[in-house]
C-alpha positions as a printed NumPy array, in Angstrom:
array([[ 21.514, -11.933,  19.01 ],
       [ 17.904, -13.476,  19.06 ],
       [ 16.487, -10.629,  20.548],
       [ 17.918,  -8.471,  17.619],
       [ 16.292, -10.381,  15.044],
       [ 12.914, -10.165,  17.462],
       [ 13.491,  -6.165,  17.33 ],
       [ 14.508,  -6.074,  13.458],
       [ 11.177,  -8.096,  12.834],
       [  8.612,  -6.102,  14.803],
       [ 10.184,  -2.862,  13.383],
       [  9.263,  -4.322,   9.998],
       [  5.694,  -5.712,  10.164],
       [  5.421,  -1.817,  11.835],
       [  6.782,   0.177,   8.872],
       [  5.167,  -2.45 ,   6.67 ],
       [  1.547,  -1.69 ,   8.333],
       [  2.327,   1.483,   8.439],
       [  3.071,   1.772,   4.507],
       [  0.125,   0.001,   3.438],
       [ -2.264,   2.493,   5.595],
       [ -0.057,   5.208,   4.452],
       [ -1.577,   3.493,   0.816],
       [ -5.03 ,   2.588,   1.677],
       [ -5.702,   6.074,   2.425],
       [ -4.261,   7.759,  -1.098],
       [ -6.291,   5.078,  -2.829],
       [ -9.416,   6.306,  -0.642],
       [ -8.642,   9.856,  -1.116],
       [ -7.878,   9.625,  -5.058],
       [-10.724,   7.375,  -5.759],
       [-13.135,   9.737,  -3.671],
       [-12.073,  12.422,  -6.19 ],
       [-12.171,  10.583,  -9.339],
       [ -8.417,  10.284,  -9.994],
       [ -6.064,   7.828, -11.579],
       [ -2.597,   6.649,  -9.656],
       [  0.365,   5.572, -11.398],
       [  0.981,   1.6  , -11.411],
       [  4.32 ,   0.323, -12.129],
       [  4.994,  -2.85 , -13.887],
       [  7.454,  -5.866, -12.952],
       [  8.859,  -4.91 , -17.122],
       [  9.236,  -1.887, -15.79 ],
       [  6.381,  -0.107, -17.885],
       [  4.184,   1.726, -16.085],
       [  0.104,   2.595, -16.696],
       [ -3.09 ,   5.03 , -14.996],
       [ -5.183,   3.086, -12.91 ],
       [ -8.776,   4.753, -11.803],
       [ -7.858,   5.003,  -8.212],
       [-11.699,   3.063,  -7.783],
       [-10.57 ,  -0.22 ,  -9.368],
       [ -7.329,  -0.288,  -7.27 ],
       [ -8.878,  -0.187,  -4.647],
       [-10.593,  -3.195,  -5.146],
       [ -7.826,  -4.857,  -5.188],
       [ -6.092,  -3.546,  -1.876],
       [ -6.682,  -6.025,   1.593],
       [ -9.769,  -5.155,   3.259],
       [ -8.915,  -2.371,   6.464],
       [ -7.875,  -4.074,   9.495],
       [ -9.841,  -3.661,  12.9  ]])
C-alpha cells in the first residue's frame, strides 16, 4: 500500500510541475505581447491582470 501512496505522490509533484510550466509559459507569451490574463478571486470575482505584473509574481524558472 506504501508504494501506492509513493506512486500517487510522484504522479502529483509531476502534473503539478508540469501545470505551473504549462503557466509560466502563457504568462511569458501574453506578457511578450502586451496582454492581460484573467485572475480569479477566492470571493469568486474575477479581474485583468497585465500579463507583465503577473509575472512578477510567478516562482523564478527552475534549472
Amino acid at each position: 500500500m506504501k508504494t501506492n501512496n509513493m506512486d500517487i505522490n510522484e504522479l502529483e509533484a509531476k502534473v503539478l510541475k508540469g501545470m505551473n510550466i504549462a503557466i509560466r509559459k502563457l504568462v511569458e507569451s501574453s506578457a511578450e505581447k502586451g496582454k492581460s490574463l484573467i485572475i480569479g478571486e477566492i470571493d469568486g470575482s474575477f479581474k485583468a491582470v497585465p500579463a507583465k505584473d503577473l509575472l512578477k509574481t510567478l516562482p523564478p524558472k527552475e534549472a
